[in-house]
C-alpha positions as CSV (number, residue, x, y, z in Angstrom):
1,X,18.7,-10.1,15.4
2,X,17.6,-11.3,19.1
3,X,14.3,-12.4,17.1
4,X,16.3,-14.6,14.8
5,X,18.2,-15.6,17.7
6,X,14.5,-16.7,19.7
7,X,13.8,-18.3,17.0
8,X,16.8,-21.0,16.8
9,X,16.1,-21.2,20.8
10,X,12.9,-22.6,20.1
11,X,12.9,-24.7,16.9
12,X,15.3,-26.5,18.8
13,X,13.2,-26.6,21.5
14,X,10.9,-28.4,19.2
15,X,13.6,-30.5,18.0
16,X,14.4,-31.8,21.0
17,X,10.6,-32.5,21.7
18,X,10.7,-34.5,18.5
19,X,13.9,-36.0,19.9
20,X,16.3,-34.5,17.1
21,X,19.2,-33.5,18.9
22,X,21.0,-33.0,16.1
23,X,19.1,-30.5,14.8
24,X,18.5,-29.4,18.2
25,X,22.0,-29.0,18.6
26,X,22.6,-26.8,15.1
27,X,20.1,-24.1,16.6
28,X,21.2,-23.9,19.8
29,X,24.8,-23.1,18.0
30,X,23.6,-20.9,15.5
31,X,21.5,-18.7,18.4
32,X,25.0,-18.5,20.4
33,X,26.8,-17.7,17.5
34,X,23.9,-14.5,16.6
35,X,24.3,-13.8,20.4
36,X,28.4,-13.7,20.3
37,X,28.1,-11.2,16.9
38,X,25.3,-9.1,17.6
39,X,25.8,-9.3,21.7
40,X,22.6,-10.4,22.6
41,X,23.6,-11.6,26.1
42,X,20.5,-13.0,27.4
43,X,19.7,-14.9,24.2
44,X,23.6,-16.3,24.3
45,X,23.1,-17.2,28.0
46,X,19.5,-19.3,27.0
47,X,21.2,-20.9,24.4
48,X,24.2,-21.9,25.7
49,X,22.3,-23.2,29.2
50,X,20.2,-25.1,26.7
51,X,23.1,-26.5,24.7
52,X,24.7,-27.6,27.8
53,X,21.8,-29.3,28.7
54,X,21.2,-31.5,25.8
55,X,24.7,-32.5,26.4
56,X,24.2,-33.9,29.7
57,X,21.1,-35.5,28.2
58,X,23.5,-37.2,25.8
59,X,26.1,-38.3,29.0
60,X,28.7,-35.5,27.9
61,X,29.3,-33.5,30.7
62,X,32.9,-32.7,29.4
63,X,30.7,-30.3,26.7
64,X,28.6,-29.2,29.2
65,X,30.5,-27.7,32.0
66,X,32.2,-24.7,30.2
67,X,28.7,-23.8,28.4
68,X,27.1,-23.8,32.2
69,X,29.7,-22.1,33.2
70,X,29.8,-19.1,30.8
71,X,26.3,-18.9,30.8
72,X,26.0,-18.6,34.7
73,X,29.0,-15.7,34.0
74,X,26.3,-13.8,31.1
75,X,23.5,-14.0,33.8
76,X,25.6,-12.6,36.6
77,X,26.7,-9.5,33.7
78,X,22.8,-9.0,32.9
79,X,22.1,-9.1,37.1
80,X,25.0,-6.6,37.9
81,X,23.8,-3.9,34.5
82,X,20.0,-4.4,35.9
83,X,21.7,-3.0,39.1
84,X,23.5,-0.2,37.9
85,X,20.8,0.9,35.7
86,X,18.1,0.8,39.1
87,X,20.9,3.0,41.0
88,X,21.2,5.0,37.8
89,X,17.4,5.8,38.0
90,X,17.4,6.4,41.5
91,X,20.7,8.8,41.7
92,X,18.8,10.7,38.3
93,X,14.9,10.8,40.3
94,X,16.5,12.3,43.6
């Protein structure tokens, strides 16, 4: 599941390197949509920052802003569980 979802990440990647947004675009959505059903935060979070980027590259800011902004909310969720697990650890080793 999170492999599959790497894998959209970087074919489109490559897509865009080719300069096929289009396609670029499909695997971006398809890895968000793997990371929304299996919650794969991080992968959602890459995606959707990438997403939003290729949509700035294509003067749609409109598109972009709410994928920047949930994906800035998914990294904050990932910082604050990396937290609580380190004060987990540390409250289990004393």
């Amino acid at each position: 599941k999170a492999t599959t979802a790497k894998v959209h990440i970087a074919k489109a990647r490559a897509s865009v390197q080719m300069g096929d947004l289009t396609t670029a675009e499909y695997e971006l959505k398809e890895a968000i949509r793997l990371g929304e059903k299996y919650d794969l935060t991080s992968r959602r979070a890459e995606a959707q920052e990438r997403l939003a980027n290729l949509y700035c590259m294509r003067s749609n800011f409109q598109a972009a802003r709410p994928l920047f902004e949930d994906a800035v909310r998914a990294y904050v969720s990932l910082q604050r569980r990396s937290a609580l697990k380190r004060k987990y650890k540390q409250l289990i080793c004393e």
